[in-house]
N, C-alpha and C positions, 0 to 999 in steps of 0.2 A: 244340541240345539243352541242356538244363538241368541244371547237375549239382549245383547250390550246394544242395541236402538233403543230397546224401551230404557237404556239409563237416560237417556236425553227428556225425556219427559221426568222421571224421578228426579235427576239433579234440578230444572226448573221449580220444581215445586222447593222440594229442598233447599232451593235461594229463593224461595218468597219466605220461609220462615223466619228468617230473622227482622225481614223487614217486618212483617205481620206482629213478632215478637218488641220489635220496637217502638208502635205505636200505642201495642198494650202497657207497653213500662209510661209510657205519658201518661195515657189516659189512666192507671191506675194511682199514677200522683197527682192527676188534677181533676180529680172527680167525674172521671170518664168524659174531661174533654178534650177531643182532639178536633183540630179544623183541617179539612179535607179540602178547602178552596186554593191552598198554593201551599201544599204540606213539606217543602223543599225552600221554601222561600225564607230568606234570611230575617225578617223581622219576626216571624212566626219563629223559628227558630229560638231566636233572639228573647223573645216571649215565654216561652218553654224555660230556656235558662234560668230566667228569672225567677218563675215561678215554682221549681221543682227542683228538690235537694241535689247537690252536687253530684253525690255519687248517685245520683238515678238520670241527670242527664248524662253523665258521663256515659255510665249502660245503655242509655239509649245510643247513643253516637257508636260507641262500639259495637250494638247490635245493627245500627244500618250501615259502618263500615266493615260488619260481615256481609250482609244484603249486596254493596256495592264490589265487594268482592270475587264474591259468586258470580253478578251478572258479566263481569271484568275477564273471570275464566271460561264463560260461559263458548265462548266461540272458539276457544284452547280443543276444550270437551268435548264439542258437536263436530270440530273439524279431526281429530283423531279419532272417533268409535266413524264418523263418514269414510276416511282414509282408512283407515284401519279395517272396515266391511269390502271397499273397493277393490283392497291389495287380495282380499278373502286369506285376511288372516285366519290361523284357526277358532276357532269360534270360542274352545276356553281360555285361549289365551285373553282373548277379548273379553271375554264375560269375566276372569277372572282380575283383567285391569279395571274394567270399569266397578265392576265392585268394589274392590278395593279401594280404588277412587273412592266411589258415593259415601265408601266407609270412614276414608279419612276427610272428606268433606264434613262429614257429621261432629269428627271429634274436631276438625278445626272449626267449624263454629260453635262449638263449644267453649272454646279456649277464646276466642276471638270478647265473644259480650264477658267468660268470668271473669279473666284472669285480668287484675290492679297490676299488679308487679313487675314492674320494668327488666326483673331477673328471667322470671315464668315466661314472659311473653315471647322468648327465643323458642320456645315449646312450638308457640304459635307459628312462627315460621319455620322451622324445622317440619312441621307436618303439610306447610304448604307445598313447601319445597320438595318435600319424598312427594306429595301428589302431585305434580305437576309432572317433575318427572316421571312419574309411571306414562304418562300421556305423551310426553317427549318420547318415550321408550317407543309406544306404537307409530309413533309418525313414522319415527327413524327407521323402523321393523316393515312398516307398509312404504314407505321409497324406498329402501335398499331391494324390496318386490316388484313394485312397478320397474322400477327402473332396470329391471332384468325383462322385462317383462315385452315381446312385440305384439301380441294382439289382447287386447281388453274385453271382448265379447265374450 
């Protein structure tokens, strides 16, 4: 069976958690308040800084440049498990990238809001990197298909 479409709904959610995660780290250093009128906008921002300890806006900024990450890969992800269904790849192969994907998605945002450490933070890209490539892997794997390929139906 094929499951690798419902990763496309799991992975959206899965990048709303950091952003979700990063309005909790404000609101828990300023007494639950967070302003939702232009929550991206640089004075607000700017306001934040101020008012909340270094390393908790730092985490927040880390945890919505996990969010912005996500969204960034986002069409990486939907347009290989789409191509990847088209070529009718096999279906474990599928399920077992996109898995794997969602998996390393997880631990790299994890590493994305914990890790300080300008050493550690190669972690972070290193696990971007193997997941992306797995997705690279199916594009590649579904055109080397189509393109063999003369009817689609």
């Amino acid at each position: 069976m094929n499951y690798s479409v419902y990763g496309i709904p799991a992975y959206y959610v899965l990048t709303l958690f950091p952003h979700t995660y990063a309005q909790q780290i404000i609101k828990n250093a300023s007494n639950g308040y967070w302003d939702n009128r232009n929550p991206k906008g640089v004075d607000l921002l700017t306001q934040y800084k101020k008012s909340v300890p270094a390393a908790v806006f730092a985490k927040f900024e880390r945890a919505t440049a996990a969010h912005n990450n996500g969204m960034e890969n986002m069409a990486l992800f939907i347009g290989a498990v789409l191509v990847g269904n088209m070529a009718k790849l096999d279906s474990s192969t599928l399920n077992t990238v996109v898995g794997s994907f969602l998996a390393l998605r997880v631990v790299y945002t994890a590493l994305y809001i914990t890790i300080t450490n300008k050493k550690y933070s190669l972690a972070r890209s290193a696990v971007w990197a193997i997941s992306t490539s797995l997705l690279l892997y199916v594009i590649v794997k579904a055109a080397n298909r189509l393109a063999y390929q003369t009817d689609f139906a």
